[in-house]
C-alpha positions as CSV (number, residue, x, y, z in Angstrom):
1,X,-112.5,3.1,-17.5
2,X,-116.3,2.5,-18.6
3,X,-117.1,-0.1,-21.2
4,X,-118.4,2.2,-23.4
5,X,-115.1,4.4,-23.7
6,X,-113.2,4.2,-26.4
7,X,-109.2,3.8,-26.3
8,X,-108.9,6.5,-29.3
9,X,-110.7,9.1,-26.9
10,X,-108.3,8.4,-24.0
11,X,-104.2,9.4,-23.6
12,X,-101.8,7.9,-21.2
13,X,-100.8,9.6,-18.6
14,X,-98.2,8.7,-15.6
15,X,-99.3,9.7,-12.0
16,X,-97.9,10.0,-8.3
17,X,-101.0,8.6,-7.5
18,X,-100.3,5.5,-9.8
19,X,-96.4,5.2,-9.6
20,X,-95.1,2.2,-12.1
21,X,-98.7,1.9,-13.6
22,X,-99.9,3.4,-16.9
23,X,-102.9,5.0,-16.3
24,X,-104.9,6.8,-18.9
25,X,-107.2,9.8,-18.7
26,X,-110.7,9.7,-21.1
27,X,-113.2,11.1,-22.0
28,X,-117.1,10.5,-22.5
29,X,-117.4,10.1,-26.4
30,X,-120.8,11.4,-26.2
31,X,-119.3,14.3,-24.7
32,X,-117.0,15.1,-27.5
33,X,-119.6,16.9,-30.3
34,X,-120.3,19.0,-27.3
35,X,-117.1,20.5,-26.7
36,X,-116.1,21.2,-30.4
37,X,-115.0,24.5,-31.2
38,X,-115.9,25.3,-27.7
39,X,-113.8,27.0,-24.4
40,X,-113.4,24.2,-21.7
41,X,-112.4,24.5,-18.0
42,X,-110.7,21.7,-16.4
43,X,-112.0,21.0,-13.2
44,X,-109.8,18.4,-10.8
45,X,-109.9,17.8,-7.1
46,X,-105.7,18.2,-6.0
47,X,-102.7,19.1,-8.7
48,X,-99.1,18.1,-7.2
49,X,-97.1,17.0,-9.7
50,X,-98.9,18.0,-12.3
51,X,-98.9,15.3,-14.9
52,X,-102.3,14.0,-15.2
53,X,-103.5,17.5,-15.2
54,X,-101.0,18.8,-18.2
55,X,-102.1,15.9,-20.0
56,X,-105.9,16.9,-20.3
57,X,-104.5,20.1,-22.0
58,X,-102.9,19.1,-25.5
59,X,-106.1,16.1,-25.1
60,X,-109.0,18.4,-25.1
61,X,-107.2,20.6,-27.9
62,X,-106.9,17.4,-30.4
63,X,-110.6,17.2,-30.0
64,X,-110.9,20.7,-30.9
65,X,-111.6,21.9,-27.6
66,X,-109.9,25.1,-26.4
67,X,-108.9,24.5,-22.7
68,X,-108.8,27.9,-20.6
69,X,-107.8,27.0,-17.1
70,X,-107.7,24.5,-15.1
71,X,-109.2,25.1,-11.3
72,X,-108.4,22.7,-8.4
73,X,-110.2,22.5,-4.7
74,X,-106.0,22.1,-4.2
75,X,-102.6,23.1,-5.0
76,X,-100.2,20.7,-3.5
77,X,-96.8,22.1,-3.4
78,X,-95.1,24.0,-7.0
79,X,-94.3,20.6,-8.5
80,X,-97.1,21.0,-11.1
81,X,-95.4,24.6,-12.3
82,X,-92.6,23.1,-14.4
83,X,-95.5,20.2,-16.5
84,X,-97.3,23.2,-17.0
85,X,-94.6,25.6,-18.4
86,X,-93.7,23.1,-21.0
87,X,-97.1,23.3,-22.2
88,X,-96.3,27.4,-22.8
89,X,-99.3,29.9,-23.3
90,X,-99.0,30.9,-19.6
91,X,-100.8,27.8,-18.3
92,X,-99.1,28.0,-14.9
93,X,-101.0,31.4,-14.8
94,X,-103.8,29.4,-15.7
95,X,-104.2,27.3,-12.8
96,X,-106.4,28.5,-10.4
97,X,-106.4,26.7,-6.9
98,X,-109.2,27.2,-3.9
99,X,-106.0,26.9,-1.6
100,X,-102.7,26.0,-1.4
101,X,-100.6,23.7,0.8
102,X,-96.6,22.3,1.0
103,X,-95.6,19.3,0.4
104,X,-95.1,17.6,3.6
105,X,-92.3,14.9,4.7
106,X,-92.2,12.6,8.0
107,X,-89.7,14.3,10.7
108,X,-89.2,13.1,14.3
109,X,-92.2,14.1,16.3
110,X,-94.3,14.4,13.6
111,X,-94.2,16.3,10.2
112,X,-92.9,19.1,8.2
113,X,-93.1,20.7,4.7
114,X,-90.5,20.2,2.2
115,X,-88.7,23.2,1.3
116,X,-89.0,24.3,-2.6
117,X,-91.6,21.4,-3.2
């Protein structure tokens, strides 16, 4: 978080990244006039389980944003699917991913993917 954000400009969020912690997402407030009434894409580096990345969606349309899609450099797994169903509009549709990889899991000799992860 920079000093200069404000906590009324930022939502919590929980993470796999930050398990146990509250974490919170924000935004820039001197980016908010310019996304007013304006069509947004969500950028982010990896989606797994989807939470931070759901949570940038209902967050950018209280600030009268319209989200589109969201595109990722990486889809990790389908855990991410059911966070963004229960946002409805077809945002799992929406979430456009460079490339996608399984989950994996440590095995004996080295690793393997989780099935329906």
């Amino acid at each position: 978080r920079k000093f200069w954000y404000r906590e009324d400009l930022g939502v919590p969020v929980r993470s796999i990244t930050a398990p146990g912690d509250e974490k919170k997402i924000y935004i820039d407030p001197r980016l908010v006039p310019g996304i007013v009434g304006k069509r947004v894409l969500v950028v982010d580096d990896v989606i797994s389980g989807g939470a931070t990345a759901a949570a940038t969606i209902p967050f950018l349309k209280r600030l009268q944003a319209e989200p589109v899609a969201l595109v990722v450099a990486m889809r990790q797994g389908r855990r991410w699917v059911s966070a963004f169903e229960r946002l409805g509009d077809g945002w799992p549709d929406r979430v456009v991913g460079v490339f996608d990889t399984p989950i994996f899991e440590p095995v004996e000799g080295g690793w393997a993917p989780i099935e329906g992860a």
